[in-house]
N, C-alpha and C positions, 0 to 999 in steps of 0.2 A: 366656209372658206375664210371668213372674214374674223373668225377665232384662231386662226393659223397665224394670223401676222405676227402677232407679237412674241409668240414661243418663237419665230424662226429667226424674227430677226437677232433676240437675246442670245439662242444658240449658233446660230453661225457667225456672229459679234465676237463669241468667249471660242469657237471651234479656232475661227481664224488666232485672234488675239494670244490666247493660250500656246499656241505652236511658238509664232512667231517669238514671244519672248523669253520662252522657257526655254526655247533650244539654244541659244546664243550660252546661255551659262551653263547648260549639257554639252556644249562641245568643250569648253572649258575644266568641267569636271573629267570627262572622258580622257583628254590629252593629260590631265593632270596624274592620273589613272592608269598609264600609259594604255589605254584601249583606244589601238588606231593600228589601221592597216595601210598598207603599200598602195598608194594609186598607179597602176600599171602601165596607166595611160598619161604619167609625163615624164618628162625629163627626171633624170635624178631621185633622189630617195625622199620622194613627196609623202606623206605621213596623213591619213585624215581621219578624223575622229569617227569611231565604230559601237555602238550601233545607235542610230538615233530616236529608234520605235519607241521609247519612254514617252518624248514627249506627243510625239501622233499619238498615242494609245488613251494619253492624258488631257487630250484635246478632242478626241473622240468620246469617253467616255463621258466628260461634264458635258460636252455640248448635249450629247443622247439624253444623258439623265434631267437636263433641263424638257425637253420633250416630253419624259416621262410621266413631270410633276405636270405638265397640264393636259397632256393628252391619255395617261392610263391606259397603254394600248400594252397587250405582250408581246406585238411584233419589235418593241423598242427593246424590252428586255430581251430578246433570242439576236436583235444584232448585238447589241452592248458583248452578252453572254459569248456567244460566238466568236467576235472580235477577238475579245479581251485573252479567250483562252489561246486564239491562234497566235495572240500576240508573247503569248508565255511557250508554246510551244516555237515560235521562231527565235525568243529571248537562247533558251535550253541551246539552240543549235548556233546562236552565236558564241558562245561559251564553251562548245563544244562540238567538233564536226560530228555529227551523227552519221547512221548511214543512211543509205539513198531511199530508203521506204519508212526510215525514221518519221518526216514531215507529212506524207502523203496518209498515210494509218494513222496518224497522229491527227491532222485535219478534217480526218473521218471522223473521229468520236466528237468532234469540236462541232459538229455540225448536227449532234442530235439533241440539244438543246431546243433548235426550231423544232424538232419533231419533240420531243416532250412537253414542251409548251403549247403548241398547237397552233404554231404561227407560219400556216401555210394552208394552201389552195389545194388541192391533187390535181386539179383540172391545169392541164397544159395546155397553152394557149399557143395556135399556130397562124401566123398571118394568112388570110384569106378564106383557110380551113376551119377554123373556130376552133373550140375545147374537143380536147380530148380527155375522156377519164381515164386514169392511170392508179388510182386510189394505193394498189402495193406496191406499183413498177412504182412512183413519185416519191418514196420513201427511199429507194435506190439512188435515184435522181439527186438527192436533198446530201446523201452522204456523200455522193461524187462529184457535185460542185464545188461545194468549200474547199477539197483538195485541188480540182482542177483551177480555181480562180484564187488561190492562194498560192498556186505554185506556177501558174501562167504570168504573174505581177514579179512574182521572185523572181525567176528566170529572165525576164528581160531588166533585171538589175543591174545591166553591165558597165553603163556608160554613167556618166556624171550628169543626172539630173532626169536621169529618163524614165525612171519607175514614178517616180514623184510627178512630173511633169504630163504623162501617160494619164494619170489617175487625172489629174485635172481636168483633162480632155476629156477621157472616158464615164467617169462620177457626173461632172455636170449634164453630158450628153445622157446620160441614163435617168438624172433627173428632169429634165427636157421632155421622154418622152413619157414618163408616167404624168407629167401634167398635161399633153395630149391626149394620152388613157384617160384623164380624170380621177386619178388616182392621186387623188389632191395630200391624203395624209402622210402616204410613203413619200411620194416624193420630197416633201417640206421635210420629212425625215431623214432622206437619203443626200440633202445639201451639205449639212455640214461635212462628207468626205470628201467633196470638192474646194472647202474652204481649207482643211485641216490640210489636203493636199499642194492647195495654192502656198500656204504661210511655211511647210516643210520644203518645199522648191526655191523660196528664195538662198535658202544656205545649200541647197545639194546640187544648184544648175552649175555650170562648168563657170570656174573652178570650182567643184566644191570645196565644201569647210567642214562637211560630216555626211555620213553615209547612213541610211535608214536600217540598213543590216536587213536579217532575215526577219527577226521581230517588227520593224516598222512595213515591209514589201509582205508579209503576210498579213499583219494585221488589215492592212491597206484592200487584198486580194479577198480576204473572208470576209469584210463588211460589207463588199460589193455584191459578191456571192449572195449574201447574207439577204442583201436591199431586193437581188434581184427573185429570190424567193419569195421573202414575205409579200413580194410585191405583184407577182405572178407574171415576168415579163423574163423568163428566163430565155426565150428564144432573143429577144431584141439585145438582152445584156450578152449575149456569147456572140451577135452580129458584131456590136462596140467592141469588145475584147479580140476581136478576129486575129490581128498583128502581133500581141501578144499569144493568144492559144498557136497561130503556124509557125510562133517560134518556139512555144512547148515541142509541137511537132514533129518539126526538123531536126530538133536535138532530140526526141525518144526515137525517131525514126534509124537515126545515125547510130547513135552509140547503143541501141536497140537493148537498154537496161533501164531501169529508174538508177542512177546514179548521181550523187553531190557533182555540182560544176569543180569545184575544188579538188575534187577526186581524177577529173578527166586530165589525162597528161597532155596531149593534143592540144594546142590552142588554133581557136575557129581565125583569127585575124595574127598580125604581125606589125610591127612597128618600119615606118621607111626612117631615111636618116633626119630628117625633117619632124619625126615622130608623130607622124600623120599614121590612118591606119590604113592596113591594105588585108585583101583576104589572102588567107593563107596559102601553100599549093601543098599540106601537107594532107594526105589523102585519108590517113589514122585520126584529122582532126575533126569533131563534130560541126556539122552544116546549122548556125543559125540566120536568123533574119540581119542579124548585122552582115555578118559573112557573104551572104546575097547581093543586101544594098554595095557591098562593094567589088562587087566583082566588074563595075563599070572604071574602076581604080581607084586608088586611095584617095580619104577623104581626112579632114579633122575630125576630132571625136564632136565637135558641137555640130557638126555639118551632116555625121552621121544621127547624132541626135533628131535633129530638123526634119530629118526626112522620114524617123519614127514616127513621127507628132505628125506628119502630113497624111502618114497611115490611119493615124488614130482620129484625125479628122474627117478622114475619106471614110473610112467603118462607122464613126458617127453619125456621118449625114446618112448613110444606108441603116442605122440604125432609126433613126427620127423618121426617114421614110413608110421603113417596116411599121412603127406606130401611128402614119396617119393610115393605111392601108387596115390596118389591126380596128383601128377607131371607126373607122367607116364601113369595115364587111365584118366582121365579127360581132 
């Protein structure tokens, strides 16, 4: 444990540090660039700079490869690996709207890396019930996560500051409970996307100043994925992700297709003349978790944020739960 200290703190020093200043002059290039899109959610013809995953991806991958150099594990290289490719396949679909199974097959291949490399468990671990062997089904498992926890972080992309801010919540809370586990090496591994998440929130919380795009909210979604593999804590990381995945939900539920949000003509909320937001009454429109929290009536977009983060906190502590339970009868 006491060999950990110093890779973690040099990596989560450069994870934080690295975001924080590099982005400030990627919003600058972007706007310069004209790469910026319509914020929907204010007054007027607000402009913000698109997409911001360059510097998360470049803050992820030094701090990881600092780990690397002293820890030699290949669970580092299958997140780095992983990451880095979802972060090129959300780059692709910033550039270009793909179509709605583009990301999700796309995230599939991104995720066999862990399985080439050998940086997984097959043994699925259930609170109370212990392991389960799964040895072929866990190969299944490993291709359908990174989609799902890559496109459960995108999706709740909506608001100004809420994908970035979410991760904050969610990444540390996952780091929290592998050091519970004892799973001293992932965890010290899986910090810096809690940093790299903190230093890209300060430019994206309301107002923002740049948006993480698909390349930054996937990159974000498949390290997590990623962590929660090599680390064997898949059941506790989809408890933490809960808010996010029933808002994947509601929307495949609704518009009952894999389809691009940008594709769907419906929109789930409405602006009042205050430009506050209200849920919609259009019935064509898809049901998400924003659209829910406001069906008690319109809120501000930071106010509907709040109440995200109070989700992701409540799935956290039922996450940290599930691993004192896990640590004691397993």
């Amino acid at each position: 444990m006491i060999e950990l200290i110093i890779p973690t703190i040099i990596s989560c020093l450069l994870a934080f540090f690295i975001v924080f200043f590099i982005t400030p002059p990627l919003i600058k290039i972007l706007e310069k660039k004209n790469f910026v899109v319509k914020d929907v959610n204010k007054k007027g013809n607000v402009m913000i700079a698109r997409p911001g995953g360059l510097s998360i991806i470049l803050g992820i991958i030094i701090s990881e490869l600092i780990f690397y150099v002293f820890l030699q594990l290949n669970e580092i290289l299958a997140i780095i690996i992983t990451t880095t490719l979802a972060f090129f396949i959300g780059y692709v679909d910033d550039r270009k709207t793909m179509g709605g199974w583009f990301k999700p097959v796309m995230l599939a291949i991104a995720a066999l890396p862990i399985i080439f490399i050998g940086a997984y468990d097959s043994d699925l671990t259930f609170p109370l019930f212990g392991d389960v062997q799964i040895p072929l089904l866990y190969f299944g498992l490993i291709i359908f996560m990174i989609p799902i926890t890559g496109n459960t972080i995108n999706s709740i992309d909506v608001l100004n500051g809420v994908a970035s801010g979410f991760m904050v919540i969610a990444s540390f809370t996952l780091s929290i409970c592998l050091f519970i586990l004892q799973n001293y090496e992932i965890a010290v591994i899986s910090l810096p996307l809690g940093f790299v998440s903190l230093a890209f929130y300060k430019y994206h919380k309301t107002p923002s100043k740049i948006f993480p795009g698909d390349s930054g909210a996937l990159a974000f979604g498949a390290m997590y994925g990623a962590i929660a593999i090599v680390g064997g804590v898949e059941i506790i990381a989809a408890i933490i992700l809960l808010p996010a995945i029933i808002n994947s939900f509601l929307f495949l539920s609704s518009v009952k297709r894999i389809v691009e949000h940008r594709q769907i003509k419906g929109k789930p909320v409405e602006h009042t003349d205050d430009f506050k937001l209200k849920a919609t009454k259009d019935q064509t429109a898809p049901v998400t978790l924003v659209r829910l929290i406001l069906t008690n009536g319109p809120l501000s977009e930071k106010q509907v944020g709040l109440e995200i983060f109070k989700l992701a906190i409540f799935s956290g502590i039922l996450g940290i739960i599930t691993a004192f339970f896990m640590d004691i009868f397993v």
